[in-house]
C-alpha positions in Angstrom: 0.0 0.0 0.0 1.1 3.4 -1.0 1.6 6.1 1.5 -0.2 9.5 1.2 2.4 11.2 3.4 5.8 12.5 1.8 8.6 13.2 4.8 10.0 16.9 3.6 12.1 19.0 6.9 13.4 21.9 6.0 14.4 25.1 7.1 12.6 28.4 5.3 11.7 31.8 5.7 8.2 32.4 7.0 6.4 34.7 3.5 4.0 35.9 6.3 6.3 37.5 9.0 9.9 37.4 7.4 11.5 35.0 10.0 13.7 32.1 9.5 12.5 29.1 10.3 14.5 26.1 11.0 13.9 22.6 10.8 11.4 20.5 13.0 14.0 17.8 13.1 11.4 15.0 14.9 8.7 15.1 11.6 7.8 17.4 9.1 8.2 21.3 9.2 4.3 22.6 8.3 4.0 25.9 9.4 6.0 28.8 11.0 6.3 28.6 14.6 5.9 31.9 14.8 3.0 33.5 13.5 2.0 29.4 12.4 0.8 30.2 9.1 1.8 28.3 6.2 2.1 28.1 2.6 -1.0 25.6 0.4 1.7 23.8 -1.4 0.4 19.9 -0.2 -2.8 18.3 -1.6 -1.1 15.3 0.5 1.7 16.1 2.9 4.9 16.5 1.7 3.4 16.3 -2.1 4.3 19.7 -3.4 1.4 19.5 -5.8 -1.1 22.2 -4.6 -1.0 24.4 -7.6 -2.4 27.0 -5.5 0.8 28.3 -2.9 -1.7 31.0 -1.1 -1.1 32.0 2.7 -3.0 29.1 5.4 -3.5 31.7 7.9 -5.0 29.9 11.1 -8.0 30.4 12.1 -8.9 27.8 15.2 -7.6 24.9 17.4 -9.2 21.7 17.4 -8.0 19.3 19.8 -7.4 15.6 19.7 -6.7 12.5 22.0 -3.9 11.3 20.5 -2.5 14.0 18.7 -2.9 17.2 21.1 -3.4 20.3 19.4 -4.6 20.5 15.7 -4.3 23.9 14.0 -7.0 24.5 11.2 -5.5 26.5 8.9 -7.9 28.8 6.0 -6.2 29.6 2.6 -6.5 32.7 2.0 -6.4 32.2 -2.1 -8.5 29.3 -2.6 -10.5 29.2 0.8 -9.8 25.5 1.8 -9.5 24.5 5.3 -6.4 22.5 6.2 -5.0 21.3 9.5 -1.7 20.4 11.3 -0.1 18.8 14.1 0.9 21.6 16.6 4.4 21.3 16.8 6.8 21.5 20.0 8.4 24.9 19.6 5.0 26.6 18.2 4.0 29.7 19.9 1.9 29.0 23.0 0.0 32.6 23.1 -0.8 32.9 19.9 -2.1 28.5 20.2 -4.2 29.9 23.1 -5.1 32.9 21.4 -6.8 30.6 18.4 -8.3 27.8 21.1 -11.1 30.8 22.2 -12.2 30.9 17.9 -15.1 28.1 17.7 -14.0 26.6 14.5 
């Protein structure tokens, strides 16, 4: 069976707030730590063949037994919803800051 999930880490620069971001190093880099948006590039992870490359801005928190944390992410091109995997260096404020938006 044929796995829908492509393992890509690496480092970029954040197109929403500039910064440098480095490597996850434990999984796949998604979004920016930061500011946690991200770039519609996937139509499965780690695909690169989104056509679309628009801004995923989050927009909520959904939470998850085994997985903690999910951020829903809105493109602000094509208006899909996508979601990730919070990831351990994320920012906490701005994770609690998103948990209060009813998704």
């Amino acid at each position: 069976m044929f796995s829908k999930f492509t393992e890509i880490d690496e480092e970029f620069i954040c197109e929403n707030c500039g910064k440098k971001v480095q490597k996850l190093g434990y999984s796949c880099r998604n979004h920016c730590p930061y500011c946690l948006h991200s770039k519609h590039v996937d139509i499965n992870p780690g695909d690169r063949a989104e056509e679309c490359h628009g801004d995923l801005e989050p927009i909520g928190i959904e939470t998850n037994s085994k997985k903690g944390y999910i951020i829903v992410f809105k493109c602000k091109k094509c208006g899909k919803i996508r979601k990730n995997k919070m990831a351990t260096d994320d920012n906490m404020e701005l994770i609690i800051k998103l948990s209060s938006n009813p998704v």
